[in-house]
C-alpha positions as CSV (number, residue, x, y, z in Angstrom):
1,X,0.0,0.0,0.0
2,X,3.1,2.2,0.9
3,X,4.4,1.9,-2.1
4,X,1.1,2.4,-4.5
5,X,1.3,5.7,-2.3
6,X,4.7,6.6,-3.2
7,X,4.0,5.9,-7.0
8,X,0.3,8.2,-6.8
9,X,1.5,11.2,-9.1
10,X,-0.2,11.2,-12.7
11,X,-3.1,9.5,-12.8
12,X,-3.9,11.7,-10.4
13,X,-3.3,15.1,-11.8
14,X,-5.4,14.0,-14.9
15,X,-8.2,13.1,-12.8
16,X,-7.4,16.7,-11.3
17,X,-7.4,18.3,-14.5
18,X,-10.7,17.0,-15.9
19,X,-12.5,17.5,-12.7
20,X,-12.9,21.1,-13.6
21,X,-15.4,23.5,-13.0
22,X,-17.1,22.6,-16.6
23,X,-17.2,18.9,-15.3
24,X,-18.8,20.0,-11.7
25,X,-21.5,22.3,-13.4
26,X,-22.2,19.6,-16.6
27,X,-22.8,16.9,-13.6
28,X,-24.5,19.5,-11.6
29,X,-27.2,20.0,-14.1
30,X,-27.3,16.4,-15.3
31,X,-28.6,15.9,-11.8
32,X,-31.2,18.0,-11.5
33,X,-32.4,17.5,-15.2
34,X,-32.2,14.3,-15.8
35,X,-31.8,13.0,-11.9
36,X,-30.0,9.8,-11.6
37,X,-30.7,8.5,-15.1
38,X,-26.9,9.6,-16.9
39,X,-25.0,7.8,-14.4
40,X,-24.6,5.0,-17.0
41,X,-22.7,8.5,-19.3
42,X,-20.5,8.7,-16.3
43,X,-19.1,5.4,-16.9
44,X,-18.9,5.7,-20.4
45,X,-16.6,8.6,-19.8
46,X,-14.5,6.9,-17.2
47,X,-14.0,3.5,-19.6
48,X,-13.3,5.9,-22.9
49,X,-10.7,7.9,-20.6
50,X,-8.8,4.9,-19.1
51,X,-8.6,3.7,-22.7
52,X,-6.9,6.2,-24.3
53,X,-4.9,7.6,-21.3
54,X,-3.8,4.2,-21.3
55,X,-2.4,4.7,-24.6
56,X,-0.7,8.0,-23.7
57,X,0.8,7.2,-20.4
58,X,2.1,3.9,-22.3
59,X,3.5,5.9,-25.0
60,X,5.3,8.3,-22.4
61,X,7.1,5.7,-20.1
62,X,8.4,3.7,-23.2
63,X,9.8,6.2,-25.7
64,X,10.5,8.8,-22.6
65,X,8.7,11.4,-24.7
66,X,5.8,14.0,-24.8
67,X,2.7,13.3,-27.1
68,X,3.7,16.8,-29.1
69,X,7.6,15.4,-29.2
70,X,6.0,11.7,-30.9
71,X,3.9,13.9,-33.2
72,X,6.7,16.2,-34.4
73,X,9.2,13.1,-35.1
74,X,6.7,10.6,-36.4
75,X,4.2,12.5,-39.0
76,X,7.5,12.8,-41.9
77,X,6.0,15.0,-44.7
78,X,6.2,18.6,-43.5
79,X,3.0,20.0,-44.9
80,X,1.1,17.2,-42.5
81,X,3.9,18.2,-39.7
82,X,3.2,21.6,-39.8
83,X,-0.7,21.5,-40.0
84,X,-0.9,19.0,-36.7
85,X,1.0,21.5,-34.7
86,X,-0.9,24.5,-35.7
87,X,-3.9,22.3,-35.2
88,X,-2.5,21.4,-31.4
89,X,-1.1,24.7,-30.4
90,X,-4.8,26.2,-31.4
91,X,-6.4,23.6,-29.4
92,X,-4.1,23.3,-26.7
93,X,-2.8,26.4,-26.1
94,X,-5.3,29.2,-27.2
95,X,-8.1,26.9,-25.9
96,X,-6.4,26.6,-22.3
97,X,-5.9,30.3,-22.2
98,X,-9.6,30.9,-23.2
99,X,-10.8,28.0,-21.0
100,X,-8.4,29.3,-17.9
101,X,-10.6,32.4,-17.4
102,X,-13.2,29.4,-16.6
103,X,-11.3,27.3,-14.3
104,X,-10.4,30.6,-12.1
105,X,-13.9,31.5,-12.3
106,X,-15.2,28.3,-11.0
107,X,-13.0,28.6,-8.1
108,X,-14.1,32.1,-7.3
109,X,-17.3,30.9,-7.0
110,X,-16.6,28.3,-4.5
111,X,-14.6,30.9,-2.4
112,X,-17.3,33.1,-2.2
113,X,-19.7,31.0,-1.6
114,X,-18.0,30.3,1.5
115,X,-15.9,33.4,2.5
116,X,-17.9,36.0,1.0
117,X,-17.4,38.5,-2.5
118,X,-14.2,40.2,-2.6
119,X,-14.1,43.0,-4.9
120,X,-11.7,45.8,-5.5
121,X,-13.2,49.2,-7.5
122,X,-10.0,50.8,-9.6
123,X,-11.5,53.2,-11.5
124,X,-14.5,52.2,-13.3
125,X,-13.2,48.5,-13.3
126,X,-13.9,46.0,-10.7
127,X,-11.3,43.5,-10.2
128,X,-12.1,40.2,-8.3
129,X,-9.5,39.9,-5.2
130,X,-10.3,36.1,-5.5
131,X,-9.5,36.0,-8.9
132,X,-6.0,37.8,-8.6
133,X,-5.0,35.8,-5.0
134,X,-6.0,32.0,-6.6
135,X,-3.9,33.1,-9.8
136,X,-0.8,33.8,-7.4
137,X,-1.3,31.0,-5.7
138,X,-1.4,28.8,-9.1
139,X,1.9,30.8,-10.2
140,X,3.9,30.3,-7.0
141,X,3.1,26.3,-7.3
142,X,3.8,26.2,-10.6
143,X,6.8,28.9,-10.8
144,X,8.6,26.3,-8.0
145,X,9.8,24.0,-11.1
146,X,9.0,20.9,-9.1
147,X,7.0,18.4,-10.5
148,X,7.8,16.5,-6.7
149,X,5.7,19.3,-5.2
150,X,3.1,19.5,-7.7
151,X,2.3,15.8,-7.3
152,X,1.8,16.4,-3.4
153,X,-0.2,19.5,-3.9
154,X,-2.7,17.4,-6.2
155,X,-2.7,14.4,-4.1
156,X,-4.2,16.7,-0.9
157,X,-6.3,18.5,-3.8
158,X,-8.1,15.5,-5.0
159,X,-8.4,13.8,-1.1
160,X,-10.4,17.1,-0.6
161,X,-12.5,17.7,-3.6
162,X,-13.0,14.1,-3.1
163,X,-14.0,13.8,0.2
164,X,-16.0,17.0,0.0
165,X,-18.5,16.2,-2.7
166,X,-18.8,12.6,-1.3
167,X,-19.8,13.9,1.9
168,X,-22.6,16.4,0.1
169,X,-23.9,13.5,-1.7
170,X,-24.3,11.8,1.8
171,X,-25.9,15.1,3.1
172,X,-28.6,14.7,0.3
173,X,-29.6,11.1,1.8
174,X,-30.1,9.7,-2.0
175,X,-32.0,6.5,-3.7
176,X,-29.9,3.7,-3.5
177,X,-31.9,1.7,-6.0
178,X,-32.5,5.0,-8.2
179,X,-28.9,5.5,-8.7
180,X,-28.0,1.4,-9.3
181,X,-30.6,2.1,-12.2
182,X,-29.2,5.1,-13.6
183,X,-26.1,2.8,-14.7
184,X,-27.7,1.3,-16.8
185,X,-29.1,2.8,-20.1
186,X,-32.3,3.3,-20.7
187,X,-34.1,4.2,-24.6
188,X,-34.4,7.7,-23.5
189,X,-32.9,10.3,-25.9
190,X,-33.9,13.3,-24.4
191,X,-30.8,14.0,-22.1
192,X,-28.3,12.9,-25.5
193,X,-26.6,16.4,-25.6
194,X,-26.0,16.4,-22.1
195,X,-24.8,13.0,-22.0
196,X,-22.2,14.2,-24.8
197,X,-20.9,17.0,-22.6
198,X,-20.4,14.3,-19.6
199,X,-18.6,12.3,-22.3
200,X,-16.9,15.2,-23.7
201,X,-15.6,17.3,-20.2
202,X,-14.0,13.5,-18.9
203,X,-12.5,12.7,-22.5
204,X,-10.5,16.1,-23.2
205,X,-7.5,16.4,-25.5
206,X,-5.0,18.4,-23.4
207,X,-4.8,15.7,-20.5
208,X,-3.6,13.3,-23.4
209,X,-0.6,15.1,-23.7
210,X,-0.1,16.3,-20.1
211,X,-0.3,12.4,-18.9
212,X,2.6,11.8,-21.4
213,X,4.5,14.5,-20.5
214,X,4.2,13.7,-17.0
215,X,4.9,10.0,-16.9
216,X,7.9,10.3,-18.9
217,X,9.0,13.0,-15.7
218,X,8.3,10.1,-12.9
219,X,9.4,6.7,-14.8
220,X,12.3,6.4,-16.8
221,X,12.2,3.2,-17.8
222,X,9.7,0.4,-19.2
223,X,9.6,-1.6,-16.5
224,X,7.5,0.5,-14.7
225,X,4.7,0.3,-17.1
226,X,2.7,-1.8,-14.5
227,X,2.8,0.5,-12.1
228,X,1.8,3.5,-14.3
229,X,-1.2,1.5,-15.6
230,X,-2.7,0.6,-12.0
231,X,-1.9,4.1,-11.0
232,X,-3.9,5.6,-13.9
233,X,-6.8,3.4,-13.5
234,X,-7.3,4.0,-9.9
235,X,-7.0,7.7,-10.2
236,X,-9.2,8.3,-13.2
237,X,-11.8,5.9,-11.2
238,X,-11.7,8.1,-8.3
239,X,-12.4,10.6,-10.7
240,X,-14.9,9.5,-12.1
241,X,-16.4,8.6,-8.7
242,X,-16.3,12.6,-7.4
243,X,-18.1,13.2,-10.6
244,X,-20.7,10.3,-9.7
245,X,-20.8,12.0,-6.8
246,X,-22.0,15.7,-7.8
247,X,-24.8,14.2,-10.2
248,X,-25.8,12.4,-7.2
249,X,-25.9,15.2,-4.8
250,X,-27.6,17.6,-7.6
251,X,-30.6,14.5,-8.2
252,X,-30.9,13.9,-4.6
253,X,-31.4,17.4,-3.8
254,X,-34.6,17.9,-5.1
255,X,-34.0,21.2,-6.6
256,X,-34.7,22.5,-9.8
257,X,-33.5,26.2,-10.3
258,X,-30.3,25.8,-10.5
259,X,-28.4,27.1,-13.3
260,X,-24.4,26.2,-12.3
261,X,-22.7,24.3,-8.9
262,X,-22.2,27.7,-7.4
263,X,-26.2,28.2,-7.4
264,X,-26.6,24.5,-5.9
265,X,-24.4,25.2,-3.4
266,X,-26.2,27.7,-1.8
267,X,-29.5,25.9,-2.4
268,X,-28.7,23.1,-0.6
269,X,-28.2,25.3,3.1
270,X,-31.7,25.4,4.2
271,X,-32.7,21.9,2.7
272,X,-29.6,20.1,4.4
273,X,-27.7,22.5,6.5
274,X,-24.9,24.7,6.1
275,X,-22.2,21.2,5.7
276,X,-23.9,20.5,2.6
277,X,-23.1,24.0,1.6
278,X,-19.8,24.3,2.7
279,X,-18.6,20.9,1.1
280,X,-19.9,21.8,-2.0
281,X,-18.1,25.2,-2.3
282,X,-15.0,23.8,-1.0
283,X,-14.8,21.0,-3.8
284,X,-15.8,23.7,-6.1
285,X,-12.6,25.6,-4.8
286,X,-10.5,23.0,-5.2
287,X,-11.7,21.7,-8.7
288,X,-11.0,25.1,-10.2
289,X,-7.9,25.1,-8.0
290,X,-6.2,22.3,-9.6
291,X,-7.7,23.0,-13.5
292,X,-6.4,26.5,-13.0
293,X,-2.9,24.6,-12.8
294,X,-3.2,21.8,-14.8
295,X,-3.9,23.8,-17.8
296,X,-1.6,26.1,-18.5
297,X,1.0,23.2,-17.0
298,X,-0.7,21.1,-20.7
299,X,-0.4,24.0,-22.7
300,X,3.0,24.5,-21.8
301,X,4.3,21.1,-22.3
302,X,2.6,21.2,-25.9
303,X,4.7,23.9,-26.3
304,X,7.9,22.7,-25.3
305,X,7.4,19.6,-27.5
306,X,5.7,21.5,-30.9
307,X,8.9,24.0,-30.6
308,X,11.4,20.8,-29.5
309,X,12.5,23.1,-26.4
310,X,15.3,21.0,-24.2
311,X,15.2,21.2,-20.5
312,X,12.7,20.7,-18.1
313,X,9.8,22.6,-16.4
314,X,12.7,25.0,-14.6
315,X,13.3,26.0,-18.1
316,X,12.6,29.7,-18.4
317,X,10.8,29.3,-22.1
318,X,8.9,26.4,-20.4
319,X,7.6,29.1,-17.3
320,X,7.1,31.5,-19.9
321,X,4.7,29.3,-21.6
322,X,2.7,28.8,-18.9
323,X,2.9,32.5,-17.4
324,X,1.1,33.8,-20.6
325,X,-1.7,31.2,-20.4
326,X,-2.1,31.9,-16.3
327,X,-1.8,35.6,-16.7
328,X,-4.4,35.8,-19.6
329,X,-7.1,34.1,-17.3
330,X,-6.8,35.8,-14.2
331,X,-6.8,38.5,-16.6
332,X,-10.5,37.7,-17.9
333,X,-11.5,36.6,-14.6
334,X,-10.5,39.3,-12.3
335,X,-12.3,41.9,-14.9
336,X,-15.3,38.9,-15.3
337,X,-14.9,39.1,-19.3
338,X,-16.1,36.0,-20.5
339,X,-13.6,35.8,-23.9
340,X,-16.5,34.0,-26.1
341,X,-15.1,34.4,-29.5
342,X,-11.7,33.0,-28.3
343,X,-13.5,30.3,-26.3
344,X,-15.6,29.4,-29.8
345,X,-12.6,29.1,-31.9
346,X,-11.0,27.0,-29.3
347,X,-13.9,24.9,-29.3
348,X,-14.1,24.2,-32.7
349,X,-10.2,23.5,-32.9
350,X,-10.5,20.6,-30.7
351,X,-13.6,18.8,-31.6
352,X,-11.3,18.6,-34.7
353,X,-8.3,17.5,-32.2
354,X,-10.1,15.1,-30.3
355,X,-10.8,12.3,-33.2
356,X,-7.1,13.5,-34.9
357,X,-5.5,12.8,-31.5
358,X,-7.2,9.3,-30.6
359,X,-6.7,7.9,-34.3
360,X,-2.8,9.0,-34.1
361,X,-2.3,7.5,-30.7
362,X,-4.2,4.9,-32.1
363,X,-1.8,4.4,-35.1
364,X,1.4,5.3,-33.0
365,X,0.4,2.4,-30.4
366,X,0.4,0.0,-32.6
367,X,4.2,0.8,-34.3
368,X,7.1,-1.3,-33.0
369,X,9.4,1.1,-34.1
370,X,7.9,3.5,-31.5
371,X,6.6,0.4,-28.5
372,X,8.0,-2.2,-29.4
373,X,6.8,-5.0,-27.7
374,X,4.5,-3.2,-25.1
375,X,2.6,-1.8,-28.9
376,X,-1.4,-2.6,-29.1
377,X,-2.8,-6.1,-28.5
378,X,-6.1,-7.4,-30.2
379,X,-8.2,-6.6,-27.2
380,X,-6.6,-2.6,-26.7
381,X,-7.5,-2.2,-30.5
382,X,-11.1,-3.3,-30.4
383,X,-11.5,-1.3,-27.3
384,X,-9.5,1.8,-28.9
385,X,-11.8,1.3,-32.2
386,X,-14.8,1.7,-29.7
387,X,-13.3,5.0,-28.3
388,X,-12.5,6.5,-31.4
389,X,-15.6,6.1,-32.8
390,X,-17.2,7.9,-29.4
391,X,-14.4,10.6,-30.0
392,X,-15.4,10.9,-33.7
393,X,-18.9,11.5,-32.6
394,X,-18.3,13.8,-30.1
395,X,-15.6,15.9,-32.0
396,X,-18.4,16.4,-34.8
397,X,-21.3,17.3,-32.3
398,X,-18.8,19.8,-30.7
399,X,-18.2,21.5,-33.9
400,X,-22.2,21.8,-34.8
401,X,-23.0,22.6,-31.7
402,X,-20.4,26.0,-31.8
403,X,-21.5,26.4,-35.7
404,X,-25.4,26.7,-34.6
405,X,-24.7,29.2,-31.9
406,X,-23.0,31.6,-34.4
């Protein structure tokens, strides 16, 4: 156990990073819309995640490389070179500068909802002191260059957010039998766009490359491909669990105005006490905590492996990667500018990323000149095949979705 402990890392800041507060609010109102009936989406997610992160982490402890690094050495005609990587730094990179606003947001929310608004008037702007004091916080963490620390931080992180929306769904006193049925799926179309966001906030492109980034920092050789694997599937499982749990908690609750977590939170006092509330916020705080981290930390490591930057994340070009991306966020969230157009484009670029991403992993898994003899069996292609096509679908139904709202 002490030593499953010891190897925690990861798995565990990819769970982190895709228990944002997108995934809290999408599981939020999955709950209260659809009650307990999308839990079966949840597990969807989780099995489509541990698939392909599989592939990635695999990928990362083998050749020692990023997923950007693979990219860049293995597509060989330059026109297709060149298009991936403006395809990945416009995914990765803008999109986690437009989606960081977001994750800082999120966390404000929880904050308050516990501590109270903090506001500062300059002028005729109003800058968010929450905004401006969970950016410095994400800046010193990441500025320290140690991926050691990082992995601690996360680890306390996820016990938290973990423990804090487990205990909420408790609060609500739920169905036991309601929620067994809700994994399983029923004929019911009605909730299929929401089940697609659930699918789509667990299954995101930019943990792809951060898990291969960051096994290839922890494990240096093959041999501890074992231990990566069981560390990734326990993680993203407790993952997936926290998210169980917020669907839960919204279902059980009862309530039916509620447009985001932040609203539920504060919902929840008077019909289970001021715990429920105060749990809720807090794994609020932390989800958009650790996002607010984790994705410029991606977008960085894209970076460093589209440009083929040596050195390691004490590099200066590597903290100047992920300055800009931090800096632009608590930039739109201290002055609450939601940065829609950027957000759209972003959007678009990776539902075209997502299906691009899992058929080259895909492809890349199953060269010997790349794996060797840890490449794709039978069994991880049929069940890649399955999770391609679900990324296909989803990458499409992202891109209509962002074309219809023009």
């Amino acid at each position: 156990m002490r030593n499953f402990l010891k190897n925690l890392g990861p798995g565990i800041l990819v769970s982190a990073a895709f228990i944002g507060p997108g995934t809290v609010t999408v599981c939020t109102l999955a709950g209260v819309e659809f009650g307990y009936s999308l839990l079966w989406a949840l597990l969807l997610s989780i099995f489509s995640c541990i698939i392909l992160q599989e592939m990635a982490a695999r990928l990362g402890v083998v050749s020692q490389k990023g997923l950007s690094d693979v990219i860049r050495d293995e597509i060989r005609k330059p026109v297709f070179r060149i298009l991936a990587i403006i395809l990945i730094f416009s995914a990765i990179v803008i999109g986690n500068a437009a989606y960081e606003a977001g994750n800082i947001t999120g966390a404000v929310l929880g904050a308050e909802a516990i501590f109270g608004i903090q506001n500062l008037q300059i002028g005729s702007f109003t800058l968010n002191l929450w905004s401006i004091l969970i950016g410095a916080v994400a800046f010193l963490l990441l500025f320290t260059g140690s991926y050691k620390t990082l992995e601690k931080i996360f680890i306390g992180l996820v016990l938290l957010m973990s423990i804090s929306f487990v205990l909420t769904a408790i609060l609500t006193k739920p169905n036991i039998l309601e929620i067994l049925k809700g994994l399983i799926p029923t004929g019911n179309t009605a909730g299929l766009l929401t089940v697609m966001a659930i699918v789509g906030t667990t299954v995101v492109p930019y943990n792809l490359f951060l898990h291969a980034s960051l096994v290839s920092e922890k494990w240096k050789e093959a041999s501890y491909l074992p231990v990566a694997r069981k560390e990734l599937v326990v993680s993203i499982i407790l993952g997936g669990t926290v998210s169980m749990a917020i669907l839960i908690s919204a279902a059980a609750s009862g309530l039916t105005n509620v447009n985001s977590a932040a609203d539920m939170a504060v919902s929840l006092e008077p019909l289970f006490g001021k715990f429920a509330t105060w749990f809720m916020s807090l794994g609020l705080l932390a989800a958009g905590i650790t996002s607010s981290i984790t994705a410029p930390l991606a977008a960085a490591y894209v970076v460093k492996g589209c440009f083929g930057w040596k050195g390691g994340m004490k590099s200066a070009k590597f903290k100047t990667a992920w300055a800009v991306v931090l800096i632009l966020g608590v930039f739109f969230s201290s002055l609450q500018i939601n940065p829609i157009e950027i957000i759209r484009f972003a959007q678009i670029a990776n539902g075209i990323l997502l299906p691009v991403i899992a058929i080259f992993l895909f492809w890349v898994a199953n060269k010997a000149s790349v794996l060797g003899t840890h490449r794709n069996s039978k069994l991880q292609n049929l069940l890649g095949i399955i999770v391609i096509a679900i990324a296909i679908f989803l990458g499409v139904k992202s891109i209509i979705s962002v074309v219809q709202g023009l």
